[in-house]
C-alpha positions as CSV (number, residue, x, y, z in Angstrom):
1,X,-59.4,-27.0,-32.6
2,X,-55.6,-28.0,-30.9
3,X,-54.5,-25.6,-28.7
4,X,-50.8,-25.6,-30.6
5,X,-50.2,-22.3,-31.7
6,X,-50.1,-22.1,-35.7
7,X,-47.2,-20.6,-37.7
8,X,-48.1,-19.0,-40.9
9,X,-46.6,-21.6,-43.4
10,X,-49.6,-23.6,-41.6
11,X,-47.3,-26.1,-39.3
12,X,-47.9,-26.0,-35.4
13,X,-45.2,-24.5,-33.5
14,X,-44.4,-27.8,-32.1
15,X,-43.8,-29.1,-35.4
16,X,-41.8,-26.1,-36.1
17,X,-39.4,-27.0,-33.2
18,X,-38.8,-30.4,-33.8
19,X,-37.9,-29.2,-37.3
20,X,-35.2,-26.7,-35.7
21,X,-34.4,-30.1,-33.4
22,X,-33.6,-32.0,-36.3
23,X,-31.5,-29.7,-38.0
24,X,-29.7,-28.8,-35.0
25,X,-29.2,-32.9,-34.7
26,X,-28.1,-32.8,-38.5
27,X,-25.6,-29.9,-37.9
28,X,-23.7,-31.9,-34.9
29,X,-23.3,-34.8,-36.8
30,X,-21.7,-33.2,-39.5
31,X,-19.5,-30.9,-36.9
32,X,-18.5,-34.1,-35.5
33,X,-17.3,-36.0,-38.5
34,X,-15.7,-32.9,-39.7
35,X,-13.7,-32.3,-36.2
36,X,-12.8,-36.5,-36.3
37,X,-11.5,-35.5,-40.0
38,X,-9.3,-31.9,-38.8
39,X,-8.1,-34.2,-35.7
40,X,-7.0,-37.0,-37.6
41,X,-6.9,-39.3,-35.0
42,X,-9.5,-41.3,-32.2
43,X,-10.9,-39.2,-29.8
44,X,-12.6,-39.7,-26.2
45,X,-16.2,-39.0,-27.0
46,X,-17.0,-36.6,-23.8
47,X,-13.3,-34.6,-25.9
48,X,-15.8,-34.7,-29.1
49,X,-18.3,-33.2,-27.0
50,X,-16.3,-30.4,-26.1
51,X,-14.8,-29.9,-29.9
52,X,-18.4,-29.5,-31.6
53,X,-19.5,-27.7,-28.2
54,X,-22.3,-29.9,-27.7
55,X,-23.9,-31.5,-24.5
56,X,-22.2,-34.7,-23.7
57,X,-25.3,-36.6,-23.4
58,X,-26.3,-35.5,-27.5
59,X,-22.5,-36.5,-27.9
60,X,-23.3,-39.5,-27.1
61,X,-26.7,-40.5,-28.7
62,X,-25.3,-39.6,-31.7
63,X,-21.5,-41.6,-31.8
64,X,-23.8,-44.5,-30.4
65,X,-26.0,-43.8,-33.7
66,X,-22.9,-43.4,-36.1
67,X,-21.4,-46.5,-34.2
68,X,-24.6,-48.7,-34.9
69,X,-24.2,-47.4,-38.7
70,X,-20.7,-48.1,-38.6
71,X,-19.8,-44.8,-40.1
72,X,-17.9,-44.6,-36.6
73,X,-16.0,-47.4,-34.4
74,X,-14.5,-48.2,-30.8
75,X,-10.8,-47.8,-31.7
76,X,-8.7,-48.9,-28.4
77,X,-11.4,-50.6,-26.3
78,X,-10.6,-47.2,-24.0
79,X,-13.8,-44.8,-25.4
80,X,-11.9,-43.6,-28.0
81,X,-13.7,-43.5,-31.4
82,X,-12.4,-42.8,-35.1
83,X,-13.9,-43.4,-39.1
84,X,-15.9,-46.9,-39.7
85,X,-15.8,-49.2,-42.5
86,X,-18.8,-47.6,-43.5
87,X,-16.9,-44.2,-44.3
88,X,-14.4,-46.1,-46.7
89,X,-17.6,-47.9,-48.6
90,X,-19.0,-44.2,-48.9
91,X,-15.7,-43.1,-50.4
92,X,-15.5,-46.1,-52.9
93,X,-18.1,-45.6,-54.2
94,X,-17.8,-41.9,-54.5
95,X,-14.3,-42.5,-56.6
96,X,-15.7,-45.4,-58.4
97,X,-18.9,-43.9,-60.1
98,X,-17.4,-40.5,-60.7
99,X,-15.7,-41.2,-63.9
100,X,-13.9,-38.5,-64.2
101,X,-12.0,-38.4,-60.4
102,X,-11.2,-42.5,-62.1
103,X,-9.7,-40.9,-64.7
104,X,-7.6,-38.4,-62.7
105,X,-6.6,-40.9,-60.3
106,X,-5.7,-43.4,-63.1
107,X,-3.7,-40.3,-64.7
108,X,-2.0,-40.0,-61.4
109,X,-0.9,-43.7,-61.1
110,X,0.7,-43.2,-64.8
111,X,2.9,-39.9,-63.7
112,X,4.0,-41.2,-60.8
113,X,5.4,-44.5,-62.5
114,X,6.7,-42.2,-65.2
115,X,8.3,-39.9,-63.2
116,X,9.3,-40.9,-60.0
117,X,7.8,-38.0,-58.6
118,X,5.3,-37.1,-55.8
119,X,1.7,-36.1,-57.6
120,X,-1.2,-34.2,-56.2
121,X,-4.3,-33.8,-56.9
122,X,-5.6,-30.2,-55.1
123,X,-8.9,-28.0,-54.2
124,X,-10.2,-26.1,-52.1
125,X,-12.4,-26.1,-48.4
126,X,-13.6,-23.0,-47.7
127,X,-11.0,-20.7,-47.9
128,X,-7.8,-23.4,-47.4
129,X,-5.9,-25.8,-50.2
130,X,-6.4,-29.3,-49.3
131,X,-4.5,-32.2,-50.7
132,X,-7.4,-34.2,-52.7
133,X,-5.2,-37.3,-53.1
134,X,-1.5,-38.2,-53.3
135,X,1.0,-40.3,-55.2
136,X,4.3,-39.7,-53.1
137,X,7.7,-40.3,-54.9
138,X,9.2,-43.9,-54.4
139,X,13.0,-42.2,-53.9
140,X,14.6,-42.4,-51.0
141,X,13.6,-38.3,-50.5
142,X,10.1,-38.2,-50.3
143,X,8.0,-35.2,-49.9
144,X,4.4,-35.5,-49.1
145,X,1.3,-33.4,-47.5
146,X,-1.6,-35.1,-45.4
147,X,-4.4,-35.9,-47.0
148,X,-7.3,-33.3,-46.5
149,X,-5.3,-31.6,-43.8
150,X,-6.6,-27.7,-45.0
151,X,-3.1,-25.3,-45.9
152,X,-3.5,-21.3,-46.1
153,X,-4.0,-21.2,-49.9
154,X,-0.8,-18.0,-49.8
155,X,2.0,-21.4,-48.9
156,X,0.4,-23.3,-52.4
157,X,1.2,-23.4,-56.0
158,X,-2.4,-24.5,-56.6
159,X,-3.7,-21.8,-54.7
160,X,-2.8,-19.3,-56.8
161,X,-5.0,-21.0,-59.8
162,X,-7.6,-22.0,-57.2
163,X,-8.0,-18.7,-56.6
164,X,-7.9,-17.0,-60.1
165,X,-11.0,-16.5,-60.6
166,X,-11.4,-13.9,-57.7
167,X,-10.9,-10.2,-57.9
168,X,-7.8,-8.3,-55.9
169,X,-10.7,-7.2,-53.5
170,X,-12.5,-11.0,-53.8
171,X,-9.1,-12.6,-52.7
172,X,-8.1,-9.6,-49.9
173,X,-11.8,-10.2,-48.1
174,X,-11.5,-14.0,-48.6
175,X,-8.1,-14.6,-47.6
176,X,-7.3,-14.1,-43.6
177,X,-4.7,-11.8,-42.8
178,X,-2.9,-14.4,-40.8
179,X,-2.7,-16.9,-43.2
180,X,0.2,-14.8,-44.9
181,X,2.5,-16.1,-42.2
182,X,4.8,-19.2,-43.3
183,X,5.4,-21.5,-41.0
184,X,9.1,-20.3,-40.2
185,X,7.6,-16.5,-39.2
186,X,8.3,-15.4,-43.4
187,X,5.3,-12.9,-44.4
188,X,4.1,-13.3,-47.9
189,X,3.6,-9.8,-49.0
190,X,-0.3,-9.2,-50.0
191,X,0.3,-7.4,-52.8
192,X,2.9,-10.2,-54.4
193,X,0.5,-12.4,-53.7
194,X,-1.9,-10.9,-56.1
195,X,0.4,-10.4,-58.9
196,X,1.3,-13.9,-58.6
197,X,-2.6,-15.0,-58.6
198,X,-2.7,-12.7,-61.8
199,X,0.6,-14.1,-63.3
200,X,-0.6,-17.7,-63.1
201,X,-4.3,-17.0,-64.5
202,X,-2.6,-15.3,-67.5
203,X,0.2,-18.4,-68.2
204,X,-1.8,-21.1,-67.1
205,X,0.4,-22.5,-64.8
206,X,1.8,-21.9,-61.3
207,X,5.1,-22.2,-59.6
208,X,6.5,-22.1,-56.0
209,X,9.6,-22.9,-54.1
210,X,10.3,-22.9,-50.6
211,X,7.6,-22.0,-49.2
212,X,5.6,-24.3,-47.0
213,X,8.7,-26.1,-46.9
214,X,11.8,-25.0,-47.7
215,X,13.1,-27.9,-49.0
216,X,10.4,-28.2,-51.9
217,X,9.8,-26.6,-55.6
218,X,6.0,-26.6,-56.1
219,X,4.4,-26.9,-59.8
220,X,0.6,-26.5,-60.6
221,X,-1.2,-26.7,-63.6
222,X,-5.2,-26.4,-63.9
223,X,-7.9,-28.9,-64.1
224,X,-11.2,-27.4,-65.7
225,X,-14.7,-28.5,-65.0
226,X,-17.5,-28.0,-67.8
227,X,-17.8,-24.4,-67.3
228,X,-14.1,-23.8,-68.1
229,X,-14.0,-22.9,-63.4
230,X,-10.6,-24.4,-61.8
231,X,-12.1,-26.7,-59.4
232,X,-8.8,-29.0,-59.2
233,X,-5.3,-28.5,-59.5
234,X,-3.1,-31.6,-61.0
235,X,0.8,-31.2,-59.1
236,X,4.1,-32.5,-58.3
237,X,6.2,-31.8,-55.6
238,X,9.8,-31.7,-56.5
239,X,13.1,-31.9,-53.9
240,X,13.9,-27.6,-54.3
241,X,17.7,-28.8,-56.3
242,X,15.8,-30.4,-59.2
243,X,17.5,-29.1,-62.2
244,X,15.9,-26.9,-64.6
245,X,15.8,-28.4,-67.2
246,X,13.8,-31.4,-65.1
247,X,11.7,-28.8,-64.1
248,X,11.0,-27.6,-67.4
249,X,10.1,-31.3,-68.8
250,X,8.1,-32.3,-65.9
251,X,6.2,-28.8,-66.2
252,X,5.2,-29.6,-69.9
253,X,4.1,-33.2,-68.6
254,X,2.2,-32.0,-66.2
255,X,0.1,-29.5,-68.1
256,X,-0.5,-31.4,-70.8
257,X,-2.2,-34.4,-68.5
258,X,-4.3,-31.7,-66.7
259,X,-5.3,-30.2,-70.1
260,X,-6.6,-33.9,-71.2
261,X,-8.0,-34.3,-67.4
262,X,-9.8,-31.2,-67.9
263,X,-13.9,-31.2,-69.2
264,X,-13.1,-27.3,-70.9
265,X,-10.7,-25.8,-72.6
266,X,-11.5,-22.5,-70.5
C-alpha cells in the first residue's frame, strides 16, 4: 500500500495539493489579465508581479505561457507586456455568436448615425458601472468614458437601474461608503440616492446631470434579459446645455430601442 496519506474523498494528499497548485496557478492568471485590463496599459513583468502579489519567478512562467498563447505580447522590446491578438480573436467571437450583443451593437451603430450623439452600452463588475461599449458623438464636443474602466455606480444614470433590483439595505451593504464622493469632493447623499434608485425602477428610465462630469447630462433606459433582470443599460451622453425639448425626443428614442433590445417586457 503507498505511503501517501489518503483524504476522505479517496485522493492522496499529494493529489490534493497539486489540485490546490493548479487552482492557485488558475487564480494568478486571471488576477493578471484583470490587473493588465484595470492598468490599461504595458507593464514590466517583475511590476505585474508585484500587482497580483505573486513571486516573480510564477510571474514569469506564466506571461511566458500567455506569451506562447499569444493572449499576451512584448510591447516595446523593453520587458513590457500588454493584450495579444489572441485576446481580440476571443472577443470576436464572443460579439459575433451572441446574437443578441450583434443586435445591440448594430442598434448602437443606427442611434449614433441618427443622432449625432455619444451611445453606451452599460453593466455592471462587482459593485462598479462599466462602460460595455461606446459610440462617441462625431461633433466637435465629444464626451466619452473608457471602455471597461469600473465608475462608482452613485456618479451613473445606469446605476440607478442596474441597481433596482436591490433593497435600501441590499444597495447600503453593497455600495462602499466612499464611493459617494464625486470626483470634485461633492457627497451624493445616501438617502437621495435611494429615492433616486426607487424613482427610476418605478418610471423606467434614469436621468443625471453633472455629475461624474459636470459638463454632461446622462440618460438611461433598461435592457431586459429573459427573466425580465436589468443586466444592461442602453445610454447617451449629452453636452449638459442640450435643450429640453432634445432631451425629451432623444429620451423617447432611447427607450423605445432598449425596449426592442430587451428579451422581457419585465
Amino acid at each position: 500500500m503507498s505511503n501517501e496519506a489518503i483524504d476522505l474523498g479517496g485522493n492522496t494528499a499529494g493529489e490534493a495539493a497539486r489540485g490546490g497548485e493548479r487552482r492557485r496557478g488558475i487564480d494568478r492568471v486571471i488576477m493578471l489579465l484583470e490587473a493588465l485590463l484595470k492598468h490599461r496599459a504595458p507593464v514590466r513583468v517583475g511590476d505585474i508581479a508585484k500587482m497580483i502579489n505573486a513571486p516573480r519567478s510564477t510571474t514569469y512562467e506564466i506571461v511566458n505561457s500567455l506569451l506562447e498563447a499569444e493572449m499576451l505580447e512584448n510591447v516595446g522590446g523593453d520587458g513590457h507586456v500588454y493584450f495579444g491578438r489572441a485576446m481580440h480573436l476571443f472577443g470576436w467571437a464572443y460579439s459575433h455568436h451572441n446574437v443578441h450583443y450583434r443586435r445591440i451593437i448594430e442598434t448602437m451603430d443606427r442611434l449614433a448615425a441618427e443622432t449625432g450623439e455619444t451611445v453606451q452600452l452599460c453593466g455592471m463588475r462587482g459593485n462598479k458601472y462599466v462602460v460595455l461599449d461606446c459610440r462617441d458623438s462625431p461633433g466637435p464636443f465629444r464626451i466619452s468614458s473608457d471602455v471597461g474602466v469600473e465608475v462608482p455606480t452613485p456618479w451613473t444614470a445606469s446605476g440607478r437601474l442596474l441597481l433596482g433590483h436591490m433593497s435600501d439595505e441590499e444597495i447600503r451593504a453593497f455600495v462602499p461608503a466612499e464611493d459617494y464622493r464625486l470626483p470634485d469632493g461633492r457627497v451624493i447623499c445616501e438617502d437621495d440616492f435611494l429615492a433616486e434608485v426607487a424613482a427610476a425602477r418605478a418610471q423606467g428610465f434614469s436621468e443625471t446631470s453633472a455629475l461624474a462630469d459636470r459638463f454632461t447630462w446622462c440618460m438611461a433606459a433598461p435592457i431586459r434579459d429573459g427573466y425580465g433582470a436589468i443586466a444592461r443599460t442602453l445610454c447617451f451622453v449629452l453636452p449638459i446645455d442640450t435643450p429640453e425639448p432634445r432631451r425629451a425626443e432623444l429620451l423617447s428614442l432611447l427607450r423605445d430601442r432598449a425596449r426592442s433590445l430587451s428579451l422581457s417586457n419585465g
